[in-house]
DSSP file (Angstrom, degrees, kcal/mol; ACC not computed):
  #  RESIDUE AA STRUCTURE BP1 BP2  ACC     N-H-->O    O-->H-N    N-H-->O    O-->H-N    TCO  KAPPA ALPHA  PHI   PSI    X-CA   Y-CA   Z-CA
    1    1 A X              0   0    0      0, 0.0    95,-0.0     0, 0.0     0, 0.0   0.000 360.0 360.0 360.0 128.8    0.0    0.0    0.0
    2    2 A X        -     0   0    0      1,-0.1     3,-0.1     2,-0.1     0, 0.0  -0.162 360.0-166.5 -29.3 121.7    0.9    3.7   -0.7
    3    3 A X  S    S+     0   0    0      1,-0.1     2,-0.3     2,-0.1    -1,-0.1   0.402  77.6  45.6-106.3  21.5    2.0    5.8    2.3
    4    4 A X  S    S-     0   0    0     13,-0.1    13,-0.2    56,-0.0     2,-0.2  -0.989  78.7-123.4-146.4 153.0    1.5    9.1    0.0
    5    5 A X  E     -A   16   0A   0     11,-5.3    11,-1.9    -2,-0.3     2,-0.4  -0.451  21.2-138.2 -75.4 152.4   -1.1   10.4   -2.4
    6    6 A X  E     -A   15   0A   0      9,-0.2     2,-1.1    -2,-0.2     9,-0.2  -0.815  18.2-175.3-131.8  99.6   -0.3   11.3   -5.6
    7    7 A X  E     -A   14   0A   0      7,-1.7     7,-0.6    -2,-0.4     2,-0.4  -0.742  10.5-157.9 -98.4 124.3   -1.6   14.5   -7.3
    8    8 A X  E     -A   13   0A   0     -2,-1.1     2,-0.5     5,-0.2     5,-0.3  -0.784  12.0-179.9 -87.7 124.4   -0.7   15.1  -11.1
    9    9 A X  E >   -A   12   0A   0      3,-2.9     3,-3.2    -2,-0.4     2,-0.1  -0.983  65.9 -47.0-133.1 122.1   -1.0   18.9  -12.2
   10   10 A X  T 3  S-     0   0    0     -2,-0.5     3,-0.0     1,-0.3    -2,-0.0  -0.193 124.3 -22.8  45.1 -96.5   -0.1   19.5  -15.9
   11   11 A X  T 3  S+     0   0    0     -2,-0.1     2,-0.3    -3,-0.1    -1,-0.3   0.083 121.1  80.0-130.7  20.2    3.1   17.5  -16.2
   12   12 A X  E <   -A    9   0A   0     -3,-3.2    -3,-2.9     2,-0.0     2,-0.2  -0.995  64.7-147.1-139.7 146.0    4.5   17.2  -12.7
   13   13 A X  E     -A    8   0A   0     -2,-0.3     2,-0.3    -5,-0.3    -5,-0.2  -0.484  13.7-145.9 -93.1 139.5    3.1   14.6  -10.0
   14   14 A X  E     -A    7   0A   0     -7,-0.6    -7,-1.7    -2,-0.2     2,-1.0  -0.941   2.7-141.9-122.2 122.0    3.1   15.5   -6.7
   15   15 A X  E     +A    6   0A   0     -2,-0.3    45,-0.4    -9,-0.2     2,-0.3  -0.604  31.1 173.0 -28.1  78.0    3.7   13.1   -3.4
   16   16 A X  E     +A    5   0A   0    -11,-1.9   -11,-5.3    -2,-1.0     2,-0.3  -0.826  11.8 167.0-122.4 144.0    1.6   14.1   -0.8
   17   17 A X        -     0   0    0     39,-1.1     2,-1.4    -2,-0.3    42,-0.4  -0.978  35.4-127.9-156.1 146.6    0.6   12.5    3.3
   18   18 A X        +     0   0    0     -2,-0.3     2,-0.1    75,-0.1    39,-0.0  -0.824  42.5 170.3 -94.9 105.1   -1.1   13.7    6.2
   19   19 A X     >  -     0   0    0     -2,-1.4     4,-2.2    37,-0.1     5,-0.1  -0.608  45.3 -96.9-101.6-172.8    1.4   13.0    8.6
   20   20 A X  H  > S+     0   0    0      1,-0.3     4,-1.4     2,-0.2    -1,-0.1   0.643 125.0  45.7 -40.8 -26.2    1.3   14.4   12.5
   21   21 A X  H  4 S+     0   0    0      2,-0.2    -1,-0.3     3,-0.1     4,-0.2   0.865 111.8  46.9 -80.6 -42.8    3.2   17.0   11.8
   22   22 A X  H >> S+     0   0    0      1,-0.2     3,-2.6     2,-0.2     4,-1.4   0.944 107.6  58.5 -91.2 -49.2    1.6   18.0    8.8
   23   23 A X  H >X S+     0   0    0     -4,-2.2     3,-1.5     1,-0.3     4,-1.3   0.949 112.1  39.7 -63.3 -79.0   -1.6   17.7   10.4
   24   24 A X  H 3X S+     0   0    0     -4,-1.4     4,-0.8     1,-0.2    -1,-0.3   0.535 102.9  62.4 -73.7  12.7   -0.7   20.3   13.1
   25   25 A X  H <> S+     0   0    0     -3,-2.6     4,-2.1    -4,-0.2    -2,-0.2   0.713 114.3  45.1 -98.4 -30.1    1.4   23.0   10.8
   26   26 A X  H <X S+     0   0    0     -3,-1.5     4,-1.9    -4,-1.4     5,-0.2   0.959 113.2  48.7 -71.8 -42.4   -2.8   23.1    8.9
   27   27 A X  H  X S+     0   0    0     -4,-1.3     4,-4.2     1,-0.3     3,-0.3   0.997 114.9  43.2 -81.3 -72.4   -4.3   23.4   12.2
   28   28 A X  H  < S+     0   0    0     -4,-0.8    -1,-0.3     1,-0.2    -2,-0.2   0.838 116.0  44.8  -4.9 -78.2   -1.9   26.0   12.9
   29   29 A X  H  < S+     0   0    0     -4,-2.1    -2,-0.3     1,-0.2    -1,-0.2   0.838 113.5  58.5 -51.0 -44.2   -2.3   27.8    9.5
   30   30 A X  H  < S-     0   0    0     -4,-1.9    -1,-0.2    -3,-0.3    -2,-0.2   0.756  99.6-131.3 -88.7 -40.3   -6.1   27.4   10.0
   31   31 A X  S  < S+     0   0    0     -4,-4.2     2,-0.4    -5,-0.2    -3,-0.1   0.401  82.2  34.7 112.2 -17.7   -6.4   29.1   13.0
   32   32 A X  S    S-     0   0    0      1,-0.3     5,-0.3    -5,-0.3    -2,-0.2  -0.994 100.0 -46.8-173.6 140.4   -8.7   25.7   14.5
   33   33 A X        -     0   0    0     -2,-0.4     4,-0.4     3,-0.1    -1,-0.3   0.146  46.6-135.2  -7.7 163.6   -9.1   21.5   14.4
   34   34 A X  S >> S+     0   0    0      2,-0.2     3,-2.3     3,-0.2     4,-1.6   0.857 109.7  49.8-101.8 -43.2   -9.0   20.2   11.0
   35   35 A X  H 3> S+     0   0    0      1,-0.3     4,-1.6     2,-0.3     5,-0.3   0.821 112.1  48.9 -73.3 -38.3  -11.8   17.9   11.3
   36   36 A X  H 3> S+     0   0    0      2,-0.2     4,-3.3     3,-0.1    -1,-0.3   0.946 108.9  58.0 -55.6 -40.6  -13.7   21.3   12.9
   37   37 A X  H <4 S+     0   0    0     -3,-2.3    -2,-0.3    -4,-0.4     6,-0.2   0.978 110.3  46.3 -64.2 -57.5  -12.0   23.0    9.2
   38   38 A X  H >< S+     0   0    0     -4,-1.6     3,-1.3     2,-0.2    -1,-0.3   0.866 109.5  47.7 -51.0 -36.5  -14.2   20.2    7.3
   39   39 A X  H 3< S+     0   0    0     -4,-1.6     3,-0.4     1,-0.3    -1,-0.2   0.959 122.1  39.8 -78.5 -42.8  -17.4   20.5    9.2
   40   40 A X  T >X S+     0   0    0     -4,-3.3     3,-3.0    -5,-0.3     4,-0.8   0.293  82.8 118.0 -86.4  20.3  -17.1   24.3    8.6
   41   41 A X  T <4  +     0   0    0     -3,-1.3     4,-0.2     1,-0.3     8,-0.2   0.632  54.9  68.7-104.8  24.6  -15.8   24.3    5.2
   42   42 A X  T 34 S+     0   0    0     -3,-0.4    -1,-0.3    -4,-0.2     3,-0.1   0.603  97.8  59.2 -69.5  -7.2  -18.2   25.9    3.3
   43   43 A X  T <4 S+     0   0    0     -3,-3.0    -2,-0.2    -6,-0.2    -1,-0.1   0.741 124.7  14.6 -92.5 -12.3  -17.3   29.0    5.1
   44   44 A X  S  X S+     0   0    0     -4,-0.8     4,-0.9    -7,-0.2     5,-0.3  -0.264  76.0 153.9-151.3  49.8  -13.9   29.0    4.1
   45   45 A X  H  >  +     0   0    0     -4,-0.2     4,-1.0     2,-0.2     5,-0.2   0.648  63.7  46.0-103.0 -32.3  -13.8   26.8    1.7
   46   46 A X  H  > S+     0   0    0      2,-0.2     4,-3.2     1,-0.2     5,-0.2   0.944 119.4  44.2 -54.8 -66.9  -10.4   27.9   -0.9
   47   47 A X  H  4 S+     0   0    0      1,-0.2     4,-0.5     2,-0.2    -2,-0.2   0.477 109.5  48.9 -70.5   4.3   -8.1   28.3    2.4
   48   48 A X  H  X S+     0   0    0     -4,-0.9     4,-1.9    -7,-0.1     5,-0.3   0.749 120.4  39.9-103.0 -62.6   -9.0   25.4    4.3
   49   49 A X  H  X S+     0   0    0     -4,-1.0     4,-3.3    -5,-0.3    -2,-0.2   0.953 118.1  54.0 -36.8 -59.7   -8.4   23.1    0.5
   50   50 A X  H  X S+     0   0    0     -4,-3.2     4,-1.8     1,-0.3     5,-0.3   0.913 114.8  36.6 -50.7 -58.9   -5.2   25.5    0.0
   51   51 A X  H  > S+     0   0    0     -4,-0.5     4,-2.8     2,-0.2     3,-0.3   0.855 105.9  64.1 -61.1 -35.7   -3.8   24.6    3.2
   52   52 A X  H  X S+     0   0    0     -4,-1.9     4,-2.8     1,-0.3    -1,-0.2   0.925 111.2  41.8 -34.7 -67.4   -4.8   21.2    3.3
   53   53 A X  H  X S+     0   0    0     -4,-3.3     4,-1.1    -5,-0.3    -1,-0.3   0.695 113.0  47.2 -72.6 -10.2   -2.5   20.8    0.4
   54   54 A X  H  X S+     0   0    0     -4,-1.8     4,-1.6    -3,-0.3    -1,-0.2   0.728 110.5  53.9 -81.0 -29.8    0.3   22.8    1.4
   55   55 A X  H >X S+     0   0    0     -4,-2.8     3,-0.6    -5,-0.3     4,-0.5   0.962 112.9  46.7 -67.9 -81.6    0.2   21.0    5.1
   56   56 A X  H >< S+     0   0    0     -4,-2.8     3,-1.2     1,-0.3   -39,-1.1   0.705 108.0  61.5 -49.2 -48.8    0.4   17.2    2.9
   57   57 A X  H >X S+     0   0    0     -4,-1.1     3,-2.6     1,-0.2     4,-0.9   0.880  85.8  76.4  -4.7 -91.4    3.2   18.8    0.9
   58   58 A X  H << S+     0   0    0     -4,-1.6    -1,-0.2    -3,-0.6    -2,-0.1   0.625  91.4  43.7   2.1 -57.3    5.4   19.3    3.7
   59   59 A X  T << S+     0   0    0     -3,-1.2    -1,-0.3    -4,-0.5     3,-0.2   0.934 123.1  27.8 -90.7 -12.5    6.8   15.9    4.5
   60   60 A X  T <4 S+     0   0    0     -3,-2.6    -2,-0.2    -4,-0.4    -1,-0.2   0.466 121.1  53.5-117.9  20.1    7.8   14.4    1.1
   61   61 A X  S >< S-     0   0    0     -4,-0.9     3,-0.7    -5,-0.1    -1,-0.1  -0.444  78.5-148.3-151.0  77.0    8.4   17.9   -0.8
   62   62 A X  T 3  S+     0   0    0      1,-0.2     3,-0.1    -3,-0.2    -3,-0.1   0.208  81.7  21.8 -43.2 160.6   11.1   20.3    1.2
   63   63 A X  T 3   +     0   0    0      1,-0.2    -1,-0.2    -5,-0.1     2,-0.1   0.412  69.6 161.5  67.5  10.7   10.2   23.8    0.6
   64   64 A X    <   -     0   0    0     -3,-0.7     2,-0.2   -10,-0.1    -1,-0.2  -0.479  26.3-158.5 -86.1 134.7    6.6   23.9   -0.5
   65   65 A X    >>  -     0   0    0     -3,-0.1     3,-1.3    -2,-0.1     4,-0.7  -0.726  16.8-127.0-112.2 148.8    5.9   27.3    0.1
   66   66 A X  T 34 S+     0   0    0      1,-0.3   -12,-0.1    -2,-0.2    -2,-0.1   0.382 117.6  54.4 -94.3  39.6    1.8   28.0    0.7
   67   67 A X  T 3> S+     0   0    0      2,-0.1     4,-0.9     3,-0.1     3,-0.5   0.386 103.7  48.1-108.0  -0.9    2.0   30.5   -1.8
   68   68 A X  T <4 S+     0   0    0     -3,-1.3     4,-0.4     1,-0.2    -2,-0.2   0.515 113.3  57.0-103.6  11.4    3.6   27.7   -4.3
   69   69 A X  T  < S+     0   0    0     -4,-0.7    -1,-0.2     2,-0.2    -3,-0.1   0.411 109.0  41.8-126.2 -20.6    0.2   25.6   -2.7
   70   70 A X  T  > S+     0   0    0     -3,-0.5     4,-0.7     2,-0.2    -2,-0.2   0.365 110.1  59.5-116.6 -23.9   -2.4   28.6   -4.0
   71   71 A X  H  X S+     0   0    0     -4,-0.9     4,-1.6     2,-0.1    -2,-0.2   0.827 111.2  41.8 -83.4 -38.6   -0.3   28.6   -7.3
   72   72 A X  H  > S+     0   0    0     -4,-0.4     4,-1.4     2,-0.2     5,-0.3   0.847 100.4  63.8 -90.0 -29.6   -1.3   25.0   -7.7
   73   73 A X  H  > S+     0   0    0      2,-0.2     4,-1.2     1,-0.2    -1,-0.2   0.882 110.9  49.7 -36.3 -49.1   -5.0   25.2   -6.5
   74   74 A X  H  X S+     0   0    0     -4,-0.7     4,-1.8     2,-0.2    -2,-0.2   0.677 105.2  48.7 -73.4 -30.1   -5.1   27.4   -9.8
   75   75 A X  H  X S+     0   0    0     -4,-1.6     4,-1.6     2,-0.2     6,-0.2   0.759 109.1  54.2 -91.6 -27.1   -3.5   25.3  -12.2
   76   76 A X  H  X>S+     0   0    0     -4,-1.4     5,-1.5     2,-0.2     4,-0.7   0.997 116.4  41.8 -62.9 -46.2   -5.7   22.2  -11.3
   77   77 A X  H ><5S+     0   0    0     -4,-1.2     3,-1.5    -5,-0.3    -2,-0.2   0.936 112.8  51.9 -46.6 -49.0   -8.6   24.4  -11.8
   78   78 A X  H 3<5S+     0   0    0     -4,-1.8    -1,-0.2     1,-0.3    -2,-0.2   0.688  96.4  66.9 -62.1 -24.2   -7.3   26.0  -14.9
   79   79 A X  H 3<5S-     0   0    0     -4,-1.6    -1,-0.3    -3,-0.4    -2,-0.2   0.716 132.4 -85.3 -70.4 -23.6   -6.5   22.8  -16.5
   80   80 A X  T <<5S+     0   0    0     -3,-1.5    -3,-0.1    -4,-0.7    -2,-0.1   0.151  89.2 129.5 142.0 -39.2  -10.4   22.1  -16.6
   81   81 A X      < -     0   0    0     -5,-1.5     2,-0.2    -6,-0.2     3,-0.1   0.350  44.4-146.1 -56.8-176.1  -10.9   20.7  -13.0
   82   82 A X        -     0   0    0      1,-0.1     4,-0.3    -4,-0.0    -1,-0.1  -0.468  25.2-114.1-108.3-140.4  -13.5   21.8  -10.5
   83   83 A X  S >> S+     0   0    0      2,-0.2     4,-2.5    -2,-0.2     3,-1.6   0.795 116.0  68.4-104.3 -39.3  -13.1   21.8   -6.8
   84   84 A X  H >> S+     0   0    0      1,-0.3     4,-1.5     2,-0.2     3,-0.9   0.885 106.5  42.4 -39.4 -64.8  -15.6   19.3   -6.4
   85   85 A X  H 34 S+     0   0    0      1,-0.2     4,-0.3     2,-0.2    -1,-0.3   0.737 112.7  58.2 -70.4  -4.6  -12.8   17.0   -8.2
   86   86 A X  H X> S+     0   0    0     -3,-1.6     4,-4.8    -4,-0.3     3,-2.2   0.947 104.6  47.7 -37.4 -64.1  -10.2   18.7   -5.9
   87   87 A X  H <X S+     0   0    0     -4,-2.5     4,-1.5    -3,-0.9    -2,-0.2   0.755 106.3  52.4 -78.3 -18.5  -11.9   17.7   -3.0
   88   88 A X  H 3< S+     0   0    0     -4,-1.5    -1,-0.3    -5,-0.5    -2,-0.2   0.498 114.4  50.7 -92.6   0.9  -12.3   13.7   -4.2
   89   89 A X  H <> S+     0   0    0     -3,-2.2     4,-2.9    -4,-0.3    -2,-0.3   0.754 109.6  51.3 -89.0 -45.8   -8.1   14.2   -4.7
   90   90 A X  H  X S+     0   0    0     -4,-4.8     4,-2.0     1,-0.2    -2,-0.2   0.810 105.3  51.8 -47.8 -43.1   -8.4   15.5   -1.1
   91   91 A X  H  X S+     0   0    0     -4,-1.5     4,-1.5     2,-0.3    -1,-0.2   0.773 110.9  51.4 -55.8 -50.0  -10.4   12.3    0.4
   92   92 A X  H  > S+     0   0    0      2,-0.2     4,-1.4     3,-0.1    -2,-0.2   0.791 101.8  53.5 -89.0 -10.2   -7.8   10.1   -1.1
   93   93 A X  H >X S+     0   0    0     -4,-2.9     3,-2.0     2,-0.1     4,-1.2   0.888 109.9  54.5 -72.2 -62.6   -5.2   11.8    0.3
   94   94 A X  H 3<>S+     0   0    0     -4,-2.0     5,-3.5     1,-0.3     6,-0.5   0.562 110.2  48.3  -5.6 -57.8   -7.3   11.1    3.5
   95   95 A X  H ><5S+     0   0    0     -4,-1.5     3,-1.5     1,-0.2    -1,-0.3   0.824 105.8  49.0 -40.8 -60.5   -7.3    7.9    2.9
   96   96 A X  H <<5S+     0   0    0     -3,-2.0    -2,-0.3    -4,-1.4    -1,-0.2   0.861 108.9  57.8 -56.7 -41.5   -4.0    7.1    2.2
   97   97 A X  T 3<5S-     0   0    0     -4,-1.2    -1,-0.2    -5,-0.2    -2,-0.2   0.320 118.1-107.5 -98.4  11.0   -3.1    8.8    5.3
   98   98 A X  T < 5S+     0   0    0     -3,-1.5    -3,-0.2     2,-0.3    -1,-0.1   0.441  85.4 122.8 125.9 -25.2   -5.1    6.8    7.3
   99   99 A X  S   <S-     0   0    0     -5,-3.5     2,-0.4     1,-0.2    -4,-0.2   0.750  84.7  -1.5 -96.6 -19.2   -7.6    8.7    8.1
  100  100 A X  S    S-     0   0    0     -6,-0.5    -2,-0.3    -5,-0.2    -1,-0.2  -0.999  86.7 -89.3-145.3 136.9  -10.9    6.0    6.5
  101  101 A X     >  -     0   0    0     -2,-0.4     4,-0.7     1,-0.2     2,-0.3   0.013  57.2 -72.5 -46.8 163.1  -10.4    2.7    4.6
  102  102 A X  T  4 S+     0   0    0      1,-0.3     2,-0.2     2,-0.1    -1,-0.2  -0.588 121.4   4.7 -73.9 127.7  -10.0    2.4    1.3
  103  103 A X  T  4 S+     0   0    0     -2,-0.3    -1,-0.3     2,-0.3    -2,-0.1  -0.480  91.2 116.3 111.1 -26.6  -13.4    3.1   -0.4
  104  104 A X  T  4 S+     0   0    0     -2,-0.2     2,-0.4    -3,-0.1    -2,-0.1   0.788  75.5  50.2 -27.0 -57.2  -15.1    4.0    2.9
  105  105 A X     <        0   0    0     -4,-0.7    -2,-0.3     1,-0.1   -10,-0.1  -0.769 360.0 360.0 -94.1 151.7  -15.6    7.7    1.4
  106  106 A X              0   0    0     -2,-0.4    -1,-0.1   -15,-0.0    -2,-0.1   0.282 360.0 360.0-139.5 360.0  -17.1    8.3   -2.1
């Protein structure tokens, strides 16, 4: 089994896990719980995604800056995605990282 997610943007793949670490550098960023950031995240709904992915960044891709995390938020869109499919790349990083068995979320 995969211990990282893998998101593909244009021609480069990224490595991504919610490790502990990573997990408390969003909580941090977010200002509050993550699992509280999901239940609320229609209210804030970019910068809670944005961070998400700049937090999984962190352990397998030194330097991810969260501006280089908001630059890629844009190019997934801009390639054609929505957020809705953002957010079913966001759930398998979830997955992977532990957080629900495989297929548990849909």
């Amino acid at each position: 089994m995969n211990k990282f997610y893998t998101l593909t943007v244009g021609e480069k793949s990224y490595n991504m896990r919610l490790t502990a670490s990573a997990i408390m550098s969003i909580e941090k960023k977010l200002g509050k719980p993550l699992f509280k950031a999901l239940e609320e995240i229609q209210e804030n709904m970019i910068e809670t995604v944005t961070a998400i992915i700049w937090g999984a960044m962190q352990p397998l891709n030194s330097g991810f800056t969260f501006e280089m995390a908001t630059k890629l938020f844009d190019d997934y869109i801009d390639e054609g995605h929505s957020i809705e499919e953002l957010m079913q790349e966001i759930n398998g990083l979830f997955e992977v990282s532990g957080f629900f068995r495989k297929g548990q979320v849909q």
